[in-house]
LODREN-174098 format. One line per field, with one value per residue: residue number from 0; residue in three letters; x, z, y of N, C-alpha, C in turn. Coordinates in steps of 0.001 Angstrom, whole numbers. Each point is the difference from the previous one (the first is absolute). Layout:
<rs>
seq	[NUM,...]
type	[ALA,...]
n_px	[X,...]
n_pz	[Z,...]
n_py	[Y,...]
ca_px	[X,...]
ca_pz	[Z,...]
ca_py	[Y,...]
c_px	[X,...]
c_pz	[Z,...]
c_py	[Y,...]
</rs>
This chain:
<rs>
seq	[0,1,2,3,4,5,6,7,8,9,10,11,12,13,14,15,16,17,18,19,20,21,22,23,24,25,26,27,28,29,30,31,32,33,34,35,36,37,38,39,40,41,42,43,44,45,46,47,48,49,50,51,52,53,54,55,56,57,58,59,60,61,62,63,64,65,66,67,68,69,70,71,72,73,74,75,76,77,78,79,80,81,82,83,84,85,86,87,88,89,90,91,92,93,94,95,96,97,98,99,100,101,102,103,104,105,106,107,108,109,110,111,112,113,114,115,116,117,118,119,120,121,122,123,124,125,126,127,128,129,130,131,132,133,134,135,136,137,138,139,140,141,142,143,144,145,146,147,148,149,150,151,152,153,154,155,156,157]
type	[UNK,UNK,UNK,UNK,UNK,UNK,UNK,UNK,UNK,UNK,UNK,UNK,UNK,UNK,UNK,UNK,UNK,UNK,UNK,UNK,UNK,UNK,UNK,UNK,UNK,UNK,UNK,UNK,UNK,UNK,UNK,UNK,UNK,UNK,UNK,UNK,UNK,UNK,UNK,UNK,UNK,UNK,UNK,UNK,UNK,UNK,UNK,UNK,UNK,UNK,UNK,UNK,UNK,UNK,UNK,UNK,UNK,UNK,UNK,UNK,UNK,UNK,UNK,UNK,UNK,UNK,UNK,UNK,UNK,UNK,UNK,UNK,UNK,UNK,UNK,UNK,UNK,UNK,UNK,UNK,UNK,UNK,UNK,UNK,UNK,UNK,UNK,UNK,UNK,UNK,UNK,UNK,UNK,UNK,UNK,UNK,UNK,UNK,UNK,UNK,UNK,UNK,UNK,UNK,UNK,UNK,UNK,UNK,UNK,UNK,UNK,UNK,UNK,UNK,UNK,UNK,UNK,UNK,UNK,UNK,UNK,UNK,UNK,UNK,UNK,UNK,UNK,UNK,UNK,UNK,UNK,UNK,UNK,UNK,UNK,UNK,UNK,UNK,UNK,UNK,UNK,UNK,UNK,UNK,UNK,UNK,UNK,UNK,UNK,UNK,UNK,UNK,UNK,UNK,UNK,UNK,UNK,UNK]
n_px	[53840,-852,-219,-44,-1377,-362,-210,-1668,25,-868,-66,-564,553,-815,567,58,1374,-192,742,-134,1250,371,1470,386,-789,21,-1114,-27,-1096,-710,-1397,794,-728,-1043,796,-13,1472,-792,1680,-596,1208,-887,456,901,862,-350,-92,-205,-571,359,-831,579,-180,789,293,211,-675,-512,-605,615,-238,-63,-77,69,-803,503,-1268,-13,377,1441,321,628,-481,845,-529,961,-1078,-886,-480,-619,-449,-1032,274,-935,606,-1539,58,-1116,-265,1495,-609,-852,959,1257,-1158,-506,1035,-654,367,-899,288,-1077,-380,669,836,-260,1052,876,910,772,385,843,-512,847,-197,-945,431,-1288,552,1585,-217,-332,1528,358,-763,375,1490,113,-1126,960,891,-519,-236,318,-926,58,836,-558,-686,1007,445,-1060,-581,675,-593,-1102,-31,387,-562,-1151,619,-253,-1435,-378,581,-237,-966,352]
n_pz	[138195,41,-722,-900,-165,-1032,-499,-617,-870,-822,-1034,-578,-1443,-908,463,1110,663,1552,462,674,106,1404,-624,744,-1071,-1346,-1146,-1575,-1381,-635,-921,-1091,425,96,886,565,640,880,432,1335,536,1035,21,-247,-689,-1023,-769,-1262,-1298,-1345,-543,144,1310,867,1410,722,1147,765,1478,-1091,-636,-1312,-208,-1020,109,-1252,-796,27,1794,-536,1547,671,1442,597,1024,487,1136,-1487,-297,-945,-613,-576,-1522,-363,-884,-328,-1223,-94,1248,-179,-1832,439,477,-439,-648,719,-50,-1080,54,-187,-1060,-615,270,1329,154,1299,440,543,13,-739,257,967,707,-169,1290,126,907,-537,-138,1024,50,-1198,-89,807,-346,-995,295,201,-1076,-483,1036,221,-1830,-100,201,-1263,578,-870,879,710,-231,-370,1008,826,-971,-70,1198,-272,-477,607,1502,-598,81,1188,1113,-281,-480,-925]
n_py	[-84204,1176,-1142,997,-410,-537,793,-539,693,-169,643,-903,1159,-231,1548,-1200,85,-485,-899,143,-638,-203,-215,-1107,-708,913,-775,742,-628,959,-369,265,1111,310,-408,1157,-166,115,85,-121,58,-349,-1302,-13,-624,752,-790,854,-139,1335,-335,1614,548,372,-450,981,-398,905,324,200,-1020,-19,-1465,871,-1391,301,-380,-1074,118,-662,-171,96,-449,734,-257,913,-172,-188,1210,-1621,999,-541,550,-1181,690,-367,-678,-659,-167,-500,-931,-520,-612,-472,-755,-662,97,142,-1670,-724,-120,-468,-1444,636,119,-501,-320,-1364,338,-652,779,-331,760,895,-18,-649,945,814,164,402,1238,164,-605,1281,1010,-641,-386,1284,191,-204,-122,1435,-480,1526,-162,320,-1239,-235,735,-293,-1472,171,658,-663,-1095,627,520,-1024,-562,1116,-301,-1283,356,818,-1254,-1506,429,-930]
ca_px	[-247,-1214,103,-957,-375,-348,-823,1,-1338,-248,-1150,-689,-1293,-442,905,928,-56,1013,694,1154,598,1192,642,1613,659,-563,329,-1596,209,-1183,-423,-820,-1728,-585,-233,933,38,849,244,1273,173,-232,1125,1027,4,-725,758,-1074,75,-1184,269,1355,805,444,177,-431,-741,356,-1060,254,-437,-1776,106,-1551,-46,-1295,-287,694,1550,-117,670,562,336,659,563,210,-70,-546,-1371,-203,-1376,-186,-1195,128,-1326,-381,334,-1044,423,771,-94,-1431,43,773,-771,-693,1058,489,1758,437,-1626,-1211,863,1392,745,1318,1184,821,1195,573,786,-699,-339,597,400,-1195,-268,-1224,-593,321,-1000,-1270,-55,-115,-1196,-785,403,-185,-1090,-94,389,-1124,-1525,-1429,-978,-174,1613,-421,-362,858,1273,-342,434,1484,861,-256,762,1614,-143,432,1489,1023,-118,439,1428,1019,-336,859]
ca_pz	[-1043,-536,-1138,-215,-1139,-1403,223,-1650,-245,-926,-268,-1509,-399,-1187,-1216,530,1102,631,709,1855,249,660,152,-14,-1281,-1122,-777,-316,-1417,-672,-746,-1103,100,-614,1380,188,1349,887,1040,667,1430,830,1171,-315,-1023,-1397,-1118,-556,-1136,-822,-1645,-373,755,1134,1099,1071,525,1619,-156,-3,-1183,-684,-783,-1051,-1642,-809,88,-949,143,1253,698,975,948,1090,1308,1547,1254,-447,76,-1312,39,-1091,-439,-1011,-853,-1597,-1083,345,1035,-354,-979,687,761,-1188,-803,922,890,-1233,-211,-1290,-677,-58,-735,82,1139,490,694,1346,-98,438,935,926,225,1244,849,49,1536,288,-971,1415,1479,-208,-61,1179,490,-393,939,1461,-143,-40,1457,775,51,720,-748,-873,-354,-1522,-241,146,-837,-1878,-54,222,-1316,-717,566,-81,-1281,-403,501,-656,-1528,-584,-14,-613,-1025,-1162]
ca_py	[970,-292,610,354,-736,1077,1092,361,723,709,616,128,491,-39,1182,307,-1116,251,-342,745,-1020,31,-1576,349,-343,557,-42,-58,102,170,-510,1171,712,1291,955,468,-576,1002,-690,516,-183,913,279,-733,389,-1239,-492,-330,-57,-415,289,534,382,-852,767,-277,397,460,690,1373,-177,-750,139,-235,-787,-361,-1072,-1411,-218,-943,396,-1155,467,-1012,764,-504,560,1448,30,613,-54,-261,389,114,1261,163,932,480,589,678,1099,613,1095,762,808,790,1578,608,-383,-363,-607,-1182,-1014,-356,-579,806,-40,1051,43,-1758,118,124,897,-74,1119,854,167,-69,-2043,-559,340,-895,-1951,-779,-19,-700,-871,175,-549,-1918,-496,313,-859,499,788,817,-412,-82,1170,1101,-544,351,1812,16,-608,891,1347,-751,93,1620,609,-867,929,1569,456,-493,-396,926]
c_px	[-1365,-381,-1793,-542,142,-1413,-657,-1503,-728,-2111,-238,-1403,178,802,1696,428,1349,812,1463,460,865,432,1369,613,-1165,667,-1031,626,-889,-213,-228,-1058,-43,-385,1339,607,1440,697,1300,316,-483,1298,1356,379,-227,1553,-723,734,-1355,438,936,605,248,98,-730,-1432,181,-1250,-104,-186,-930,290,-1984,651,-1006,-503,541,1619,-244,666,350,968,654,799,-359,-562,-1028,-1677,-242,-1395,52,-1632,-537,-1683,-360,548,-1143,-426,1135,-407,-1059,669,455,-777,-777,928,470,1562,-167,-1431,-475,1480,1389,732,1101,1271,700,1549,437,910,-916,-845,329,-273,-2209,-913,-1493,-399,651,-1394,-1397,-93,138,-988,-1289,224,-870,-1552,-519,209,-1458,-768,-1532,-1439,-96,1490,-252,-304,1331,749,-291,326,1531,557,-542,1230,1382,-5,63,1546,697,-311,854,1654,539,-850,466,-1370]
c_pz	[-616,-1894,-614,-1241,-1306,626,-1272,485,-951,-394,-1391,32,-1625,-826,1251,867,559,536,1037,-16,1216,160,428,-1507,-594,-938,-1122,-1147,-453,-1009,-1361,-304,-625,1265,184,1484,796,1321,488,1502,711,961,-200,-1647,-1204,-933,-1075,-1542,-755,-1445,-258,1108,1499,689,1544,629,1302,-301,-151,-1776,-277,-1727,-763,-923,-908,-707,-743,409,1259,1038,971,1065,1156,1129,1390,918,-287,508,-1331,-538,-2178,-119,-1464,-236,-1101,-1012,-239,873,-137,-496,106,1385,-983,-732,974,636,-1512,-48,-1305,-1188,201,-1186,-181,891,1125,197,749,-137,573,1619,1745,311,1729,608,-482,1066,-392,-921,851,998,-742,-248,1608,485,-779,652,1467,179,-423,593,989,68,570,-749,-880,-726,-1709,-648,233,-589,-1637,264,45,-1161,-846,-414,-82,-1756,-1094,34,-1221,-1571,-224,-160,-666,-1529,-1438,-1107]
c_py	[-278,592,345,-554,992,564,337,1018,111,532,-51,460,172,760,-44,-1444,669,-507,-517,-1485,399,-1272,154,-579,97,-88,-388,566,672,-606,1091,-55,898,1311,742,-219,1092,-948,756,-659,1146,-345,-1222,43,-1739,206,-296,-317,-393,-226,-90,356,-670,1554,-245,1173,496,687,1665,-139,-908,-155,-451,-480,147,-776,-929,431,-889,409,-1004,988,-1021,771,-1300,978,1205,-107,1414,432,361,690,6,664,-422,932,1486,1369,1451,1188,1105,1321,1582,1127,1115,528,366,31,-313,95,-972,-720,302,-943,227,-826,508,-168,-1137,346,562,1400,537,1691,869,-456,-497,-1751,-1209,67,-982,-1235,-177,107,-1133,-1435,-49,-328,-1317,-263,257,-1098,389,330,862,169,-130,1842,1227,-790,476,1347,53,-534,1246,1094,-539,267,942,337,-618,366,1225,-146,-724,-937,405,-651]
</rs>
């Protein structure tokens, strides 16, 4: 039987960071920041808890934390990909899609976010470009966190 190593990826940049773990055991705490952090299974399922709430993960959900929560994750056999976004960044996008005013703030609903086909099709496609490792792999991953970000503004920002 041939077993497969962990598998890690990742991409830091200054308003963002990314990163693709495949393990057969996961398991990972966050630190409270001032960043906002997106995580989901792309494939097997997480066990997560934050703050206040508990539940589970499959890749058909996502949960967004916001900032100063802690979270803690734990799965078997997954390939998890994480995203954590500046506060910054975020808010800057917001204003500029006239979501919100100058000196507000956003949030995301403590609970998972489940069943939005086009924010599925763009973590895999942002996956699927970290894996590439190709040339100009920095230039379509910010357009793809970009364009993830909008989806996660218009739909599930309160």
């Amino acid at each position: 039987m041939t077993r497969s190593p962990a598998l890690n990826r990742f991409l830091v940049c200054p308003d963002y960071s990314v990163y693709y773990r495949k393990a057969k055991h996961f398991e990972w705490e966050s630190t409270p920041g001032s960043d906002y952090l997106l995580v989901t299974p792309l494939s097997g399922h997480l066990e997560y808890s934050t703050n206040n709430e508990r539940g589970h993960l499959d890749s058909s959900r996502v949960v967004i934390l916001n900032p100063y929560t802690t979270l803690r994750v734990v799965g078997n056999y997954v390939d998890v990909l994480q995203l954590s976004i500046s506060s910054a960044l975020l808010i800057q996008l917001a204003i500029s899609m006239n979501s919100i005013p100058p000196k507000s703030t956003i949030a995301f609903p403590p609970e998972p976010l489940t069943n939005d086909d086009s924010l599925n099709r763009l973590l895999l496609s942002l996956q699927k470009e970290l894996l590439a490792d190709e040339p100009g792999r920095e230039i379509l991953m910010r357009a793809l966190v970009e364009q993830m970000l909008v989806q996660v503004l218009r739909q599930h920002s309160v």
